[in-house]
Steps between C-alpha positions, in 0.01 A plus 500: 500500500409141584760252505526258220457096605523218286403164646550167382309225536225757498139268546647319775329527865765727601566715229077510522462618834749750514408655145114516690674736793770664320346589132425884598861557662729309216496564119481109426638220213373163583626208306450175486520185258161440484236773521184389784145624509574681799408884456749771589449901513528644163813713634634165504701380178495134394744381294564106399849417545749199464757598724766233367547754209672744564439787259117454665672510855670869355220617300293443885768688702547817306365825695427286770660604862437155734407160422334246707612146322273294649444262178614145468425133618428495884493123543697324731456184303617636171794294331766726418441517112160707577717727703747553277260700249290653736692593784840516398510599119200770567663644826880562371287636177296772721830609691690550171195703366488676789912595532446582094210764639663624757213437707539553880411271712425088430313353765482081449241258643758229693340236687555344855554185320882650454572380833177187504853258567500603906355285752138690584651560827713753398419888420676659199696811481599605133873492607477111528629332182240368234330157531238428243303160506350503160622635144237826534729558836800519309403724231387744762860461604583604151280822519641574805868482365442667219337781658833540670680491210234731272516741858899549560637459150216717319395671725066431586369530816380114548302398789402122534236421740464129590135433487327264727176325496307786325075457551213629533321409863178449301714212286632336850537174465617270787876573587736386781657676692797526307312607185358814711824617580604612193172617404452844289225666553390705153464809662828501724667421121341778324615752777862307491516596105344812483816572819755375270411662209495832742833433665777670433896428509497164456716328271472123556285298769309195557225515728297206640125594410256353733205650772608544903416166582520373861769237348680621217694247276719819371647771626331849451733733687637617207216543334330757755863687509539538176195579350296558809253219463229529722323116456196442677343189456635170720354193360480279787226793679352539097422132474427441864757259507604328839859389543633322750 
């Protein structure tokens, strides 16, 4: 029997490209605020969803075995009001649902920009303390707390992966050198969440979620032991970039 998967903020890019690989393997729930002309396998079931209720965050949940909460405001710029709904409100909603469904295993889109307050000269292991720059850095902070609390005091198997500069290489754009080391490349991602929803015996980790670039603004150890992530792009041979 297939495993059951809802996932949130279901018409974004990520939630797009890994649906396109993954349909035949998972039994999959997307859902999402606002449905997109953006056409997904039949097998695939669409439902509209305002995750800041919370009966609609239990009704999503039931039956289901993992979830993949990728929805919410990802801009660095966003004031903290926007954040509040979106990010906060809809994420401690989706790990109550979940805890009320006894679902398994949570795993939550965190964001590099937990730890954006370190000099660019520094690489980040998750066992350094927080240091958001921006309001959308601090609710990630939030996720990741509460997925401590929703994992050790009722009992979900929560993994939060801090993503980095997720893209396409057919969207590249000009980017530093900086930028390139935390990219994401979408396939090293889709392999990183198909290995966490695989992996078991895990009860609570956060993983730093970026390709095996030549410079690496965070830490993956921990990722490859853990969930034996096998990245292969490096953005500074992708995009041909010379560094000094």
């Amino acid at each position: 029997m297939k495993r059951k998967i809802l996932i949130t903020g279901g018409f974004g890019k990520i939630a797009q490209y890994f649906v396109k690989n993954f349909w035949h393997k998972y039994e999959i729930t997307i859902a999402d605020i606002v449905i997109k002309d953006f056409s997904y396998p039949e097998s695939v079931k669409v439902v509209k969803a305002d995750l800041t209720d919370l009966e609609v965050c239990k009704n999503l949940c039931i039956g289901i075995d993992t979830i993949i909460h990728l929805a919410g405001i990802a801009n660095p710029d966003s004031s903290f009001d926007k954040v509040l709904s979106a990010n906060i409100i809809a994420s401690k909603n989706i790990f109550e649902a979940a805890a009320q469904a006894n679902c398994k295993r949570l795993i939550y889109a965190s964001s590099a920009q937990t730890i954006e307050g370190y000099s660019e000269d520094i690489q980040i292991n998750k066992n350094m303390p927080v240091r958001p720059k921006n309001f959308y850095g601090v609710s990630k902070c939030f996720g990741e707390a509460l997925g401590a609390y929703y994992a050790f005091q009722e009992n979900i198997s929560v993994i939060c992966l801090r993503i980095g500069a997720y893209e396409f290489p057919s969207d590249f754009s000009e980017m530093n050198a900086r930028d390139l080391s935390a990219f994401l490349h979408p396939d090293d991602c889709n392999q990183l969440l198909d290995k966490c929803i695989e992996t078991k015996d895990l009860k609570y980790e956060i993983l730093n979620a970026i390709s095996n670039n030549r410079y690496k603004r965070l830490d993956i150890t921990e990722t490859i032991e853990k969930v034996g992530y096998t990245p292969k792009a490096n953005a500074f041979d992708l995009f041909k970039l010379k560094v000094e």
